[in-house]
KOLGUKE-60063 format. One record per residue (C-alpha): residue number from 1; residue in three letters; z, y, x. Coordinates in Angstrom, 2 decimals. Last residue first. Layout:
KOLGUKE-60063
+-----+------+---------+---------+---------+
|  nr | rest |      pz |      py |      px |
+-----+------+---------+---------+---------+
| NUM |  ALA |       Z |       Y |       X |
...
+-----+------+---------+---------+---------+
***
This chain:
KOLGUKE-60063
+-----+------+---------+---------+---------+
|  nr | rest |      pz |      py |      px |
+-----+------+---------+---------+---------+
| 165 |  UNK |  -56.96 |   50.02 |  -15.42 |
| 164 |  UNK |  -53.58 |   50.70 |  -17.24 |
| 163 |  UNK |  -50.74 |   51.61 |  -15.40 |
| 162 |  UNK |  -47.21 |   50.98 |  -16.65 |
| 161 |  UNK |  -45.70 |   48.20 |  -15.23 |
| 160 |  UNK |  -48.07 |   47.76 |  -11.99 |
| 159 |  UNK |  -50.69 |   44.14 |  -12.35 |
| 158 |  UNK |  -53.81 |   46.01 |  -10.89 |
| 157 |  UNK |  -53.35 |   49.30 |   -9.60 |
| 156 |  UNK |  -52.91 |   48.34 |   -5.64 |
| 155 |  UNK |  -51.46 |   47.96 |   -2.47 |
| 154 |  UNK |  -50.46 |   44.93 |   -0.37 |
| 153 |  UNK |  -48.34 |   45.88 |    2.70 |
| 152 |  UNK |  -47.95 |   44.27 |    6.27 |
| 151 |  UNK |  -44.78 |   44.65 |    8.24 |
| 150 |  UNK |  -43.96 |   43.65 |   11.61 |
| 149 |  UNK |  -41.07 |   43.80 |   14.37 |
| 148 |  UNK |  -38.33 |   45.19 |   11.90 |
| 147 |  UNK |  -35.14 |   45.13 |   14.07 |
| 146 |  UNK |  -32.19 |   43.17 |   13.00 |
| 145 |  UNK |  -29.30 |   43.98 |   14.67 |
| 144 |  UNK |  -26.81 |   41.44 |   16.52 |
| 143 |  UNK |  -27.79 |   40.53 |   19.78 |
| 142 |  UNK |  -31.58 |   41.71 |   18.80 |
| 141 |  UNK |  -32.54 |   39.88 |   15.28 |
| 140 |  UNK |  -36.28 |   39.79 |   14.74 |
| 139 |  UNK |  -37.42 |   40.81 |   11.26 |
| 138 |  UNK |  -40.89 |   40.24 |    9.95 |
| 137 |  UNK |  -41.52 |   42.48 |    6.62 |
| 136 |  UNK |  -43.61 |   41.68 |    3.80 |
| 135 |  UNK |  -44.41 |   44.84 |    1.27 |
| 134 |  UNK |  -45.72 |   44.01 |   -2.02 |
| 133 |  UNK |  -47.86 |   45.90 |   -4.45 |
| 132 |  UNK |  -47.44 |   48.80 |   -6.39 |
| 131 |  UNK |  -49.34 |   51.91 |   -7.40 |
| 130 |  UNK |  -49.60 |   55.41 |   -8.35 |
| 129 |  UNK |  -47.01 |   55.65 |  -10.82 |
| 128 |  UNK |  -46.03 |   59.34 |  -11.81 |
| 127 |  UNK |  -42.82 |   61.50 |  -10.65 |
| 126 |  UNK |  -44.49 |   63.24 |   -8.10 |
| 125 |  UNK |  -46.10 |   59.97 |   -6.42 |
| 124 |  UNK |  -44.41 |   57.04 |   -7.32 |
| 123 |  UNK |  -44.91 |   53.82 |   -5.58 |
| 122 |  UNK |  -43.54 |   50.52 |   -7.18 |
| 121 |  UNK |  -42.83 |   47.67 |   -4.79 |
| 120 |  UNK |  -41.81 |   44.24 |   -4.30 |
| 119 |  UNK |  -40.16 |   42.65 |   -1.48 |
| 118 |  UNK |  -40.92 |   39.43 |    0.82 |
| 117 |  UNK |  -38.12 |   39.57 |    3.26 |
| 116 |  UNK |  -38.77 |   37.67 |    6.48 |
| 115 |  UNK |  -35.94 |   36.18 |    9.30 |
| 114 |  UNK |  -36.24 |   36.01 |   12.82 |
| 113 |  UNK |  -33.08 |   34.88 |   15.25 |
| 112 |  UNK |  -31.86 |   31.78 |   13.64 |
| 111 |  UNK |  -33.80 |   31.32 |   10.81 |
| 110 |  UNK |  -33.78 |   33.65 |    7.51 |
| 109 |  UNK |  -35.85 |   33.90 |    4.39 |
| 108 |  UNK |  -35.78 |   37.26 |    2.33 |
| 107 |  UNK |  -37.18 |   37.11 |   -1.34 |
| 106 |  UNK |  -36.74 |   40.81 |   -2.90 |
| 105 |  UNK |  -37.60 |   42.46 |   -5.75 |
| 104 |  UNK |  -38.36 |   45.92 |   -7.16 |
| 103 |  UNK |  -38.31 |   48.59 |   -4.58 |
| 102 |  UNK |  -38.56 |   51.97 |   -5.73 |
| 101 |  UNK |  -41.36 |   53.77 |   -2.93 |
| 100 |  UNK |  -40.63 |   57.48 |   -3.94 |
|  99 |  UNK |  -42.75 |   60.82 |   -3.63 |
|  98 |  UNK |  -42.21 |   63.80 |   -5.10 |
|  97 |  UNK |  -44.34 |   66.52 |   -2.80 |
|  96 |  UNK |  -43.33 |   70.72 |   -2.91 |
|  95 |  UNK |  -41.34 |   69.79 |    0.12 |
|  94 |  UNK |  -44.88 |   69.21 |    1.86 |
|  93 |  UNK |  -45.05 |   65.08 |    3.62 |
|  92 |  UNK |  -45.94 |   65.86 |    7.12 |
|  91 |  UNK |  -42.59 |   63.67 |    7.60 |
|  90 |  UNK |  -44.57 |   60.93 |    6.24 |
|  89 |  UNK |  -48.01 |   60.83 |    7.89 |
|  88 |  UNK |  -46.80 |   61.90 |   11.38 |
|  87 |  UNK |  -44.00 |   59.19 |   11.18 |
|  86 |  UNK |  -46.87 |   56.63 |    9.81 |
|  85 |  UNK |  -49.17 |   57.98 |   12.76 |
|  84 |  UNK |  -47.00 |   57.31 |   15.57 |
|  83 |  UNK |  -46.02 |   53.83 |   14.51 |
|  82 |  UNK |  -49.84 |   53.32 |   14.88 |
|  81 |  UNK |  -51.64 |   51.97 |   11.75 |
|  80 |  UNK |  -53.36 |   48.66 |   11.45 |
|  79 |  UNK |  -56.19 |   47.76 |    8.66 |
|  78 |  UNK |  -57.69 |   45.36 |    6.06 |
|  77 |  UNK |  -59.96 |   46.00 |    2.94 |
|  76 |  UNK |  -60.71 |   43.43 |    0.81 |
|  75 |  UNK |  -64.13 |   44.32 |   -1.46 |
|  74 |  UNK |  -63.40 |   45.10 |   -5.25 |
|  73 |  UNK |  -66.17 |   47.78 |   -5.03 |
|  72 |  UNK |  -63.92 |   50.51 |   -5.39 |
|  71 |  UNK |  -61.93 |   48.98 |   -2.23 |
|  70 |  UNK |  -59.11 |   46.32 |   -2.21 |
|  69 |  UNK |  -56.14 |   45.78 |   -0.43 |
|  68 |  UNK |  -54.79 |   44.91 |    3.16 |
|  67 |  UNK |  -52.23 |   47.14 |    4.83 |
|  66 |  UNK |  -50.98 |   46.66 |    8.85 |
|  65 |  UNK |  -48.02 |   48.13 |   11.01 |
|  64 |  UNK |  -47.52 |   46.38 |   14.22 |
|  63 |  UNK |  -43.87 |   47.25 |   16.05 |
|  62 |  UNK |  -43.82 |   47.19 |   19.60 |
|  61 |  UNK |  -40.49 |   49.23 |   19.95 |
|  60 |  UNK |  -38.53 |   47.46 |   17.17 |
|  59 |  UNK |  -38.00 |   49.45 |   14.11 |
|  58 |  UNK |  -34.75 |   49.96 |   12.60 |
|  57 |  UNK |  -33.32 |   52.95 |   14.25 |
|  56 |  UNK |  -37.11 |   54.45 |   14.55 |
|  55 |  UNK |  -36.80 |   55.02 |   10.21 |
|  54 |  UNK |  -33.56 |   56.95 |   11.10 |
|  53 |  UNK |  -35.45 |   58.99 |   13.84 |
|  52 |  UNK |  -38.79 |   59.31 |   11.39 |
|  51 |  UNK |  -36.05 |   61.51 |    9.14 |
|  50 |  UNK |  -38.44 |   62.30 |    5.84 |
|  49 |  UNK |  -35.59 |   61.36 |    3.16 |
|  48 |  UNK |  -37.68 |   59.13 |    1.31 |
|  47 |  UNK |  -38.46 |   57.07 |    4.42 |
|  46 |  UNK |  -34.85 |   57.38 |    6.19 |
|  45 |  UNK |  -33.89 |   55.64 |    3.81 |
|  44 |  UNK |  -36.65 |   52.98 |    3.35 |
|  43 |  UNK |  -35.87 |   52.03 |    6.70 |
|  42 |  UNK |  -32.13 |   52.10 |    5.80 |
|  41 |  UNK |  -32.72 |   49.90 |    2.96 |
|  40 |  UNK |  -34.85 |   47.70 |    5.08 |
|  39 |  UNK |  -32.37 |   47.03 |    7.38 |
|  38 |  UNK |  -29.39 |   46.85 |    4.62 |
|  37 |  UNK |  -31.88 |   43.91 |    3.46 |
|  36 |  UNK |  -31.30 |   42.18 |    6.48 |
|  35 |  UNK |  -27.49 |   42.91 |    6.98 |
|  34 |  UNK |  -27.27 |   42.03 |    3.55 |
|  33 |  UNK |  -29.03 |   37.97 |    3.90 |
|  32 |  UNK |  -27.23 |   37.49 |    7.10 |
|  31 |  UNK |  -24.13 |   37.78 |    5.68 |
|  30 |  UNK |  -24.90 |   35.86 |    2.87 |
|  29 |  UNK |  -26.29 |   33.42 |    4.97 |
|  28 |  UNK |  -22.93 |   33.42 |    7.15 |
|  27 |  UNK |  -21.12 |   33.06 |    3.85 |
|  26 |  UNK |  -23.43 |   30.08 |    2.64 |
|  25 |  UNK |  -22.27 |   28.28 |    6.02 |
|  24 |  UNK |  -18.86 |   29.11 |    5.40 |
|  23 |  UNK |  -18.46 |   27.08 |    2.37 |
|  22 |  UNK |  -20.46 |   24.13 |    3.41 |
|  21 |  UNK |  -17.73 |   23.78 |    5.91 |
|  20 |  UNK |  -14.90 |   24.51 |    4.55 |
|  19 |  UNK |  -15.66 |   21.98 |    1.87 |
|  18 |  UNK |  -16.48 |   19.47 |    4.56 |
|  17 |  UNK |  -13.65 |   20.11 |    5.96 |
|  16 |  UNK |  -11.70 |   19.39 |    2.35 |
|  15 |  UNK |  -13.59 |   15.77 |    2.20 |
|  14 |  UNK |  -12.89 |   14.80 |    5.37 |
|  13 |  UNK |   -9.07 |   15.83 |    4.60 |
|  12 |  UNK |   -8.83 |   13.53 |    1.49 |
|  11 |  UNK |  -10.67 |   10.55 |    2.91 |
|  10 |  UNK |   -8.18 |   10.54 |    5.72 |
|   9 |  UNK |   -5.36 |   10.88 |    2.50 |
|   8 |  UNK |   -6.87 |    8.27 |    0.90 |
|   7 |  UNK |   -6.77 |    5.89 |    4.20 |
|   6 |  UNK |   -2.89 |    6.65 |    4.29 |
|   5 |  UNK |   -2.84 |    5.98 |    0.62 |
|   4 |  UNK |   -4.34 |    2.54 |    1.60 |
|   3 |  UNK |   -2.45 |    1.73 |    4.96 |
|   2 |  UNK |    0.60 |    2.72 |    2.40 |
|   1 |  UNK |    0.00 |    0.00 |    0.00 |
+-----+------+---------+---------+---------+
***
């Protein structure tokens, strides 16, 4: 009788470590899971509020910048823009401009060092719709912070809430 509540009580402490176990596993990906979207929130951040040295804080030094659509003529269209140009671009941006990028959903997928979030988007453009698409970022994490290394963009009027073709 007592080798076999002994044997329970083995079973019994397996059992609770695994517990532990599984538990702080999802907690590390939870972690994970913020500090990557707080990346992107503070890239978006500094975005809306025209500060190219915030957007810098989360981009890694070689990052590639690309867009793919469609023309008028229903054609895919594909190209890369230097870091230099998007921080030109956006804090060129007139005061007298609304413009927002409201992100809609996210999808982010993490191992080890590189994770990417797949995340939806709605662009407004003083106060009306202009389009939406998806933007997919490739994080890298550097000894702690995640750095955006890539991101490519889909953009378009076909499928937004609120714009009919």
């Amino acid at each position: 009788m007592y080798k076999g509540l002994k044997i329970i009580w083995m079973m019994k402490k397996v059992i609770f470590l695994l517990i532990c176990l599984v538990m702080s596993a999802n907690v590390n990906g939870q972690t994970s899971f913020k500090s990557i979207k707080a990346t992107i929130e503070t890239f978006f951040e500094g975005f809306h509020n025209q500060d190219s040295v915030l957007m810098k804080s989360v981009l890694a030094d070689n990052v590639l910048l690309q867009t793919t659509g469609r023309d008028s003529a229903g054609k895919t269209t594909f190209s890369s823009m230097p870091i230099q140009r998007l921080m030109v671009s956006i804090t060129g941006i007139p005061d007298s401009v609304q413009f927002q990028e409201k992100l809609t959903s996210w999808s982010i997928q993490q191992d080890r060092t590189m994770a990417n979030a797949w995340v939806g988007y709605e662009f407004w453009y003083n106060n009306v719709l202009s389009h939406c698409g998806i933007n997919s970022f490739q994080l890298v994490n550097f000894n702690g912070d995640w750095k955006i290394v890539y991101l490519i963009d889909t953009r378009g009027r076909e499928g937004c809430n609120g714009i009919e073709e």
